[in-house]
C-alpha positions as CSV (number, residue, x, y, z in Angstrom):
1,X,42.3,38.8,2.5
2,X,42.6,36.6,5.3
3,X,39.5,34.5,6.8
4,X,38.0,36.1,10.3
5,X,37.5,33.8,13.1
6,X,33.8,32.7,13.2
7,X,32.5,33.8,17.3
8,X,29.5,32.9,18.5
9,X,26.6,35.7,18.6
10,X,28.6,37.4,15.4
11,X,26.2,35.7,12.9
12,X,23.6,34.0,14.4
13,X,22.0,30.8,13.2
14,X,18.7,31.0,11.6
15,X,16.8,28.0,11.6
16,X,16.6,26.1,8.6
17,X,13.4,25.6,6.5
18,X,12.3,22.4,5.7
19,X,11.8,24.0,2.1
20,X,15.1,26.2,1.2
21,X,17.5,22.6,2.5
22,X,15.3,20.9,-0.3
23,X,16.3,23.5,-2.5
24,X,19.8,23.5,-2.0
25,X,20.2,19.7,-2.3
26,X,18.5,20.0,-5.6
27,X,21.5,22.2,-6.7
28,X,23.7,19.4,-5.6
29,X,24.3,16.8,-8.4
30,X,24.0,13.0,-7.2
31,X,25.1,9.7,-9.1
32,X,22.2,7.8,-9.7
33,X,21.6,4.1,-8.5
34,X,19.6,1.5,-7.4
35,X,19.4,-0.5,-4.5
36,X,17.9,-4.4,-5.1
37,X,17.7,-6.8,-2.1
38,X,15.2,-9.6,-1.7
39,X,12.5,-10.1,0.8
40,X,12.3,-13.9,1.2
41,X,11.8,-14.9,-2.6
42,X,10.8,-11.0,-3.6
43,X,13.4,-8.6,-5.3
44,X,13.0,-5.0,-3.6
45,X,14.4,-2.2,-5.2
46,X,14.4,1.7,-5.2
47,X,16.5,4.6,-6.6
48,X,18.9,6.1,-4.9
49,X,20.8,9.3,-5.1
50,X,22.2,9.5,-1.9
51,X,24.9,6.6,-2.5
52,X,28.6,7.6,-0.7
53,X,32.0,5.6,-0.6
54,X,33.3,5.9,2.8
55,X,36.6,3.9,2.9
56,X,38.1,1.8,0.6
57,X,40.2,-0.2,3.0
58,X,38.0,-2.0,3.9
59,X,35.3,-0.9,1.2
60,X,32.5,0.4,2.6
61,X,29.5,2.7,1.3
62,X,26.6,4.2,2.6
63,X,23.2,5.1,1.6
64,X,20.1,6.8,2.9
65,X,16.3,5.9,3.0
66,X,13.5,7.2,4.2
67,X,11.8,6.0,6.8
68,X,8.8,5.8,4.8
69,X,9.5,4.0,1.7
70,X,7.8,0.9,1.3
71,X,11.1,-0.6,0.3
72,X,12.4,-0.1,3.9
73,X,10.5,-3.2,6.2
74,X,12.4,-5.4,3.9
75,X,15.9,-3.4,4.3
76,X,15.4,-3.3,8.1
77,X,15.6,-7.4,7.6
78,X,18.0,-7.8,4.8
79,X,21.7,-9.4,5.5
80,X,23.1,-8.4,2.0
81,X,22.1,-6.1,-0.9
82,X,23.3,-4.9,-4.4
83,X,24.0,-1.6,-5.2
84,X,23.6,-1.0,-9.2
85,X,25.3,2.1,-10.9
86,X,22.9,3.5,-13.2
87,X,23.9,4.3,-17.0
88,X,23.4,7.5,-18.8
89,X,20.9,5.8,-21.3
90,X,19.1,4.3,-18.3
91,X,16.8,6.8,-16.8
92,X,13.6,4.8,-17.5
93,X,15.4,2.4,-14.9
94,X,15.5,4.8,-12.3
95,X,12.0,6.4,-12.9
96,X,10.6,3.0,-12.2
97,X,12.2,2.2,-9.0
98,X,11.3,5.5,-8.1
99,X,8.1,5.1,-8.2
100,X,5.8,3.7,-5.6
101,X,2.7,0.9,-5.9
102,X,4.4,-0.4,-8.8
103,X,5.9,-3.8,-9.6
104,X,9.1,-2.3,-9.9
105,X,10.8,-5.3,-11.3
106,X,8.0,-5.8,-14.3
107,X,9.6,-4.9,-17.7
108,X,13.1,-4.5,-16.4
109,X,16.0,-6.7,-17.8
110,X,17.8,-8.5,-14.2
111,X,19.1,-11.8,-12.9
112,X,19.9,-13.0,-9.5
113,X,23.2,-13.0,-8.4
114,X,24.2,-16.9,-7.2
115,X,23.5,-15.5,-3.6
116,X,20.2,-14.2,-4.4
117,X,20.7,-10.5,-5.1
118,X,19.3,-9.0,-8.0
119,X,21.6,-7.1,-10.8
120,X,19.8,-5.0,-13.4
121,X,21.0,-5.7,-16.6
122,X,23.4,-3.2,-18.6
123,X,24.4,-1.2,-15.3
124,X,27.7,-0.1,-15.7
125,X,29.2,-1.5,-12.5
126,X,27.7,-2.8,-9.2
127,X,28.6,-3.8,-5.9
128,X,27.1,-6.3,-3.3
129,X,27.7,-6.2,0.0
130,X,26.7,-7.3,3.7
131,X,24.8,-4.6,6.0
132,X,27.3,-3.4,8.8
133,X,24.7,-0.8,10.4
134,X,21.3,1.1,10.0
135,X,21.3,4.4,12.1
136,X,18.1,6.0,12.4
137,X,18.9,10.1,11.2
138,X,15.8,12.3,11.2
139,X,12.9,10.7,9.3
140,X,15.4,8.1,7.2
141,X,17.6,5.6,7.8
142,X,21.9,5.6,7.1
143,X,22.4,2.4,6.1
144,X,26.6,1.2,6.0
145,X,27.3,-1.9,3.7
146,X,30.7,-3.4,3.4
147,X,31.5,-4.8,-0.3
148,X,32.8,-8.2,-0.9
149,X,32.0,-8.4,-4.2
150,X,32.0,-6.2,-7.8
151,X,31.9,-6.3,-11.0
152,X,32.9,-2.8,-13.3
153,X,31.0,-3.6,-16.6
154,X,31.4,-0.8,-18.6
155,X,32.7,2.4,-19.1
156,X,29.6,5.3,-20.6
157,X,28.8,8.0,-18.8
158,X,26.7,7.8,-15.5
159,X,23.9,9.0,-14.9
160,X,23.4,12.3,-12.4
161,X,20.5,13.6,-11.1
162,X,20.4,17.5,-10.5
163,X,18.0,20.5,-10.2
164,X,15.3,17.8,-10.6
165,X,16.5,16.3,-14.0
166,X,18.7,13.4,-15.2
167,X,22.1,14.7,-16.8
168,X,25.0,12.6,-18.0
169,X,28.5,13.0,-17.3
170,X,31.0,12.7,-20.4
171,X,34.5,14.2,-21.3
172,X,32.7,17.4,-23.2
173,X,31.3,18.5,-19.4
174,X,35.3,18.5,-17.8
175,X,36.1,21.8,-16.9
């Protein structure tokens, strides 16, 4: 059976609800990280599951943040930042920088990075890089950082978010 054309008028777009794209993307699975900068002398962090290579020559990844997050004012500023690939053992990590009002930093293991960035401790691998470009998409932000330096710690199985839960990745889920 062979694909037909797509013409316009032959299925016409609906708009989309605000609701059902929520619903879809919660189908979607997503590596978990978390983004740690520093404002001045404060670390800023928050989760991320939105984290996307987009070249590897030269490296370069992307991420998304809303608009609204109290962790953007300081990202609008910040020259460099680390992006830290979350564990499977490490959702308490994640549930704390995803939560807002909160010292998000209190009661979690990190050290600076000899340029300032913070690196939580026991991450599997993370990257720091310099902020090419922030492009203002709907109600968040696209932010493009180039790496220039990594470090691949370990080898466990990430940790995924998906259908509102945390899952791990190991060689039992291969299909």
């Amino acid at each position: 059976m062979s694909a037909q054309p797509w013409s316009p008028g032959a299925d016409p777009a609906q708009p989309v609800d605000p609701t059902a794209f929520r619903a879809i993307f919660r189908r979607h699975p997503a590596g978990v990280a978390v983004v740690t900068l520093t404002d001045g002398d404060r670390p800023v962090g928050f989760t991320a599951t939105s984290v996307i290579s987009v070249s590897a020559e030269p490296p370069v990844l992307v991420f998304s943040v809303a608009g609204t997050s109290s962790s953007w004012p300081a990202l609008a500023r910040a020259g460099s930042l680390t992006v830290n690939f979350l564990a499977a053992d490490q959702v308490d990590v994640s549930a704390r920088f995803a939560t807002s009002g909160i010292d998000r930093f209190a009661g979690v293991d990190w050290r600076r990075l000899p340029t300032g960035e913070p690196v939580i401790s026991g991450v599997p691998s993370w990257v720091r890089g310099e902020v090419l470009q922030r492009t203002a998409v709907g109600s968040s932000f696209l932010v493009a950082v180039r790496a220039v330096e990594a470090a691949q710690l370990g080898s466990g199985p990430p940790l995924v978010y998906h259908d509102r839960g945390y899952h791990r990745v190991d060689g039992s889920s291969a299909v």
